[in-house]
C-alpha positions in Angstrom: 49.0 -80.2 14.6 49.5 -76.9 13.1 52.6 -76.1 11.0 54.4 -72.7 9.8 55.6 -73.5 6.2 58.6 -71.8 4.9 57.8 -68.5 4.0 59.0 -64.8 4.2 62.3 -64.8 6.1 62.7 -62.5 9.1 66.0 -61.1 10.1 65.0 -58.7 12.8 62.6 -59.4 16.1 60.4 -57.0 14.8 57.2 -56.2 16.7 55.5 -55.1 13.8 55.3 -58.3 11.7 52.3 -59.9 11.0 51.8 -62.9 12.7 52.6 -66.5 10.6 50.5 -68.3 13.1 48.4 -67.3 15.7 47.8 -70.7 18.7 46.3 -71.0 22.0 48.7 -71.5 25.1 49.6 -75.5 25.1 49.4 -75.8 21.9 52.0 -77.9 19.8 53.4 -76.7 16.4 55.8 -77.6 13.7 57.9 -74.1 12.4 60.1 -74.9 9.1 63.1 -72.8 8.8 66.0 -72.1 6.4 69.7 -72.4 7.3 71.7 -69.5 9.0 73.4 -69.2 5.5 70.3 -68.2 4.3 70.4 -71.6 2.1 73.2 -70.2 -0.1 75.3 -73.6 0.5 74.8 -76.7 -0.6 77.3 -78.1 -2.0 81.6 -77.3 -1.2 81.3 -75.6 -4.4 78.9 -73.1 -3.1 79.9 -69.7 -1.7 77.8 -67.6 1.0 77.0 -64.0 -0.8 76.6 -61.4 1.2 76.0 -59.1 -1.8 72.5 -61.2 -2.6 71.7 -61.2 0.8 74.0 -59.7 3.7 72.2 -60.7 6.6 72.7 -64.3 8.4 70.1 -66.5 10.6 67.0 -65.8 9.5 63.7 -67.1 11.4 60.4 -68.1 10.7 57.5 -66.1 12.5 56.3 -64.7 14.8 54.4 -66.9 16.3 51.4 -64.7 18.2 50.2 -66.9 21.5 46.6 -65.6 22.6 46.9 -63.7 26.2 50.5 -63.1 26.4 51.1 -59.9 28.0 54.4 -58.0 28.8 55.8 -59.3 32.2 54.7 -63.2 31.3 57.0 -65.2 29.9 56.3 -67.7 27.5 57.5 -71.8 28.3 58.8 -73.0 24.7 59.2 -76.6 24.9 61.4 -78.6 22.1 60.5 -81.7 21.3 62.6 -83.0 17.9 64.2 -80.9 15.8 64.6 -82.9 12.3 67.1 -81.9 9.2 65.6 -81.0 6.0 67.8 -81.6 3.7 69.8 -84.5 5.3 73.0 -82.3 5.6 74.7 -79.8 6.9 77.0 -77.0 6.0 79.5 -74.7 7.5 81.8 -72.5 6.9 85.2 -70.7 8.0 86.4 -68.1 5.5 86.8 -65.6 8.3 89.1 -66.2 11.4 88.0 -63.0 13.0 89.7 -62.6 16.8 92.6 -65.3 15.9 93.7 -63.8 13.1 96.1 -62.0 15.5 98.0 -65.7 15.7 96.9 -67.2 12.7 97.0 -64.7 9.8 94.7 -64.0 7.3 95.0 -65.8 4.3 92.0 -68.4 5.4 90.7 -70.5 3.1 86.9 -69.9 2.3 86.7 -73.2 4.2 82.9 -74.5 2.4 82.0 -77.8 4.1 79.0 -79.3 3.6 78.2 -82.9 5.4 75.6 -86.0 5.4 73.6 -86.6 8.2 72.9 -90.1 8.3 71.7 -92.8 11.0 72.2 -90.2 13.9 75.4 -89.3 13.1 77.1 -86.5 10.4 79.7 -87.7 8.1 82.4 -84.7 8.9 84.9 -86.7 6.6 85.3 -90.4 5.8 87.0 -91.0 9.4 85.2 -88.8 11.6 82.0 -88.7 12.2 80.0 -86.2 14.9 77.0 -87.4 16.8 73.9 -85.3 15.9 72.8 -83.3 18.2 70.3 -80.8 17.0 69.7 -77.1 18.5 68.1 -73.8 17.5 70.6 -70.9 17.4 68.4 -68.1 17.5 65.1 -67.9 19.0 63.4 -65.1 20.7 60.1 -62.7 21.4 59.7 -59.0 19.9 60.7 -56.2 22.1 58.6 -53.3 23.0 61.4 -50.8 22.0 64.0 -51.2 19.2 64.4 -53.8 16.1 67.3 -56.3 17.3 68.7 -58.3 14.1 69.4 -61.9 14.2 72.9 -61.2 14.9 73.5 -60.5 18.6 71.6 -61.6 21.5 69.9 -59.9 24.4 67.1 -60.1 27.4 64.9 -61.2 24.6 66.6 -63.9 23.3 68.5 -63.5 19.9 71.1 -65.7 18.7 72.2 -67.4 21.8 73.6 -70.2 20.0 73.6 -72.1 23.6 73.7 -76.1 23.0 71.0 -76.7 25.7 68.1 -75.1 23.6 67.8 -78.3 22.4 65.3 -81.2 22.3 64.3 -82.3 26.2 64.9 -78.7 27.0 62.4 -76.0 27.9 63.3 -72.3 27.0 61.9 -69.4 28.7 61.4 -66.2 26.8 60.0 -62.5 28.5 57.3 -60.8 26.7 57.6 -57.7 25.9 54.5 -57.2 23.7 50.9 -58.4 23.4 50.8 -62.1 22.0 54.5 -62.3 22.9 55.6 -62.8 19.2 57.9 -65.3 18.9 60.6 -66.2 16.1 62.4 -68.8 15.7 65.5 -70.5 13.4 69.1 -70.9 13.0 69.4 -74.7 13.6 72.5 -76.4 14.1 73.1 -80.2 13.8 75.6 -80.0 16.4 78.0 -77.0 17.8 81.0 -77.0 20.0 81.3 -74.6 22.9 82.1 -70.9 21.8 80.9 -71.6 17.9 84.5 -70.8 17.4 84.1 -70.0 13.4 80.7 -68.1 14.0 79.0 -70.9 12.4 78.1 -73.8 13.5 76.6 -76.9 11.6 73.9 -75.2 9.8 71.0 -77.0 8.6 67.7 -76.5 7.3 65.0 -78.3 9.5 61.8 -78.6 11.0 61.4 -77.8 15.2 58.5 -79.3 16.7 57.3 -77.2 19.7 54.8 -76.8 22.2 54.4 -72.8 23.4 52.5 -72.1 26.6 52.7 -69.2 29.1 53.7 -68.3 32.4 51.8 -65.6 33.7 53.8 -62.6 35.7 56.9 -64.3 35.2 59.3 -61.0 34.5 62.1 -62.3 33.4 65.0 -60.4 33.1 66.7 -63.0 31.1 65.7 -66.1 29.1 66.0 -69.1 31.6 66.3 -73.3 30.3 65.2 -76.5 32.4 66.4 -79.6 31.2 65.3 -83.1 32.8 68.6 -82.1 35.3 69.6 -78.5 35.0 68.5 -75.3 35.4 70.0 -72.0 33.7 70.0 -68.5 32.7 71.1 -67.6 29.9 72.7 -63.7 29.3 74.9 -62.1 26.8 77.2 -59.0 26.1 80.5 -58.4 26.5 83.0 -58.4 28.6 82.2 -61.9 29.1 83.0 -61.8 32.2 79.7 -59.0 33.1 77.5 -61.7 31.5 78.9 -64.5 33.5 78.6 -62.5 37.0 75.1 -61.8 35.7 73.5 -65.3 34.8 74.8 -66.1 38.6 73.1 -63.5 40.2 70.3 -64.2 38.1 70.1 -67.7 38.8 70.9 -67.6 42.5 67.8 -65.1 42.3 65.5 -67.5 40.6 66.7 -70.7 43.5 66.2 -67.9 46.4 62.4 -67.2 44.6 61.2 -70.3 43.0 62.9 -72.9 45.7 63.2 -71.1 49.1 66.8 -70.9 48.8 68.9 -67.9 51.3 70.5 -66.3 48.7 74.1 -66.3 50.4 73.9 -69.9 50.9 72.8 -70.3 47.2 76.2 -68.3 46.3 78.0 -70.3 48.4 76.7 -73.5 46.6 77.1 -72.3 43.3 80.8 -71.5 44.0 81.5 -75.0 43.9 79.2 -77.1 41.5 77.9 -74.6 38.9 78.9 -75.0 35.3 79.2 -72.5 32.2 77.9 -73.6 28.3 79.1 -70.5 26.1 77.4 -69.3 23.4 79.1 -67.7 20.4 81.8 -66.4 22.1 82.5 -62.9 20.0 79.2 -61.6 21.4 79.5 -62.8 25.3 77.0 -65.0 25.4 76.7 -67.7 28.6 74.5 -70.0 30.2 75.3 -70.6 34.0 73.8 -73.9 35.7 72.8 -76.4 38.6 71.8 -79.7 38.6 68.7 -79.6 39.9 69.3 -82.4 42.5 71.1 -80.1 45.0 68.0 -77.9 44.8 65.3 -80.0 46.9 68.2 -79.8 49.7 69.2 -76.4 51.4 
């Protein structure tokens, strides 16, 4: 099996790096990455430095797949997604859109946590379950640099807990050999990343990448063992959730012969909503997939 070591960090989904890896469609891969903090925190005594280094989430790639055109899209499937270090760290130094009720005078807020026997350690009496993800992960567009820091059609920091072990993600290419990045992972993250940051951790993601001819995406999509979704971002929020429905109602009218009206009749009364970080407007909208075999 073919592994990406750590190596240069990438902060943008930038079209014109040169490929870490090149694999065949199907192929299975292990990608190292570093922590969103950019592996400034290790210890509660550490402090994130945005003078060294300014930027946040950086990813390992890209990853070039032989044939991938623009229009396909390519099927990244997770498989484990395993701690480095045995710990996390997060912090919450800035309160950003609550400081309007609870002030400013937050604590720098350093907390770094074991991750032992499937669990992590938040303090002596609580402990989280570990549930790993990657926060950002996404293909090089064919126009513009996106940093790591928002998210978009390509993918980007999504930060959604479903792109997760089990879970397959589906990207658009926009750009021979799709170019695909990856990092960000979380040991676990609540709904909304509330602080910005969620348990960061540096780790290894074993993947397989394959492709889906002619796909043309307009957004990244996920299938779980029970779910589908479509994932889209930007704000108002409330754009992004009107647009993963119609998205998704137009993926059950194309890919399962549902009418679209009856589809948005449906989803008006069993779909659900996993938000990504919510200062950027990310959302993934969803059906379990048993009330798709039945129209």
């Amino acid at each position: 099996m073919k592994r990406i070591p750590l190596g240069k960090l990438h902060y943008e989904f930038d079209r014109r790096a040169e490929p870490r890896l090149h694999i065949a469609p199907g192929e299975t891969i292990v990608v190292e990455s570093e922590d969103a903090l950019s592996g400034q925190i290790r210890t509660n005594d550490d402090r994130r430095d945005k003078l060294a280094m300014p930027y946040s989430n950086p990813m390992t790639g890209p990853i070039a797949v032989e044939g991938a055109r623009p229009g396909d899209a390519l099927a990244v499937t997770i498989h484990e997604i395993r701690p480095k270090l045995g710990q996390c760290a997060t912090r919450t130094a800035d309160p950003k859109q609550l400081c309007e009720w609870l002030g400013t005078d937050c604590p720098h807020g350093t907390h770094v946590m074991p991750i032992r026997d499937g669990v992590i350690h938040w303090s002596d009496e609580i402990t989280i379950p570990y549930s790993p993800m990657i926060g950002c992960i996404g293909t090089a567009p064919d126009w513009g640099c996106p940093t790591t820091g928002p998210a978009g059609p390509h993918g980007g920091n999504m930060d959604i807990v479903e792109v997760a072990p089990g879970s397959t993600l589906y990207l658009p290419v926009f750009v021979p050999d799709g170019l695909l990045f990856l990092g960000d992972l979380h040991a676990a993250m609540g709904h909304g990343e509330l602080s910005a940051t969620g348990l960061e951790m540096a780790g290894e993601t074993t993947i397989t990448v394959d492709l889906v001819p002619a796909a043309r995406l307009a957004w990244p999509r996920i299938r779980t063992a029970s779910e589908i979704m479509v994932v889209v971002s930007g704000t108002p929020m409330e754009r992004s959730i009107a647009t993963a429905f119609a998205q998704l109602i137009l993926w059950m009218e194309a890919e399962f012969g549902w009418d679209r009206w009856r589809a948005y009749d449906l989803l008006t009364h069993v779909a659900r909503i996993s938000v990504g970080y919510y200062g950027i407007g990310t959302v993934a909208v969803k059906v379990d997939q048993r009330y798709l075999a039945v129209k």
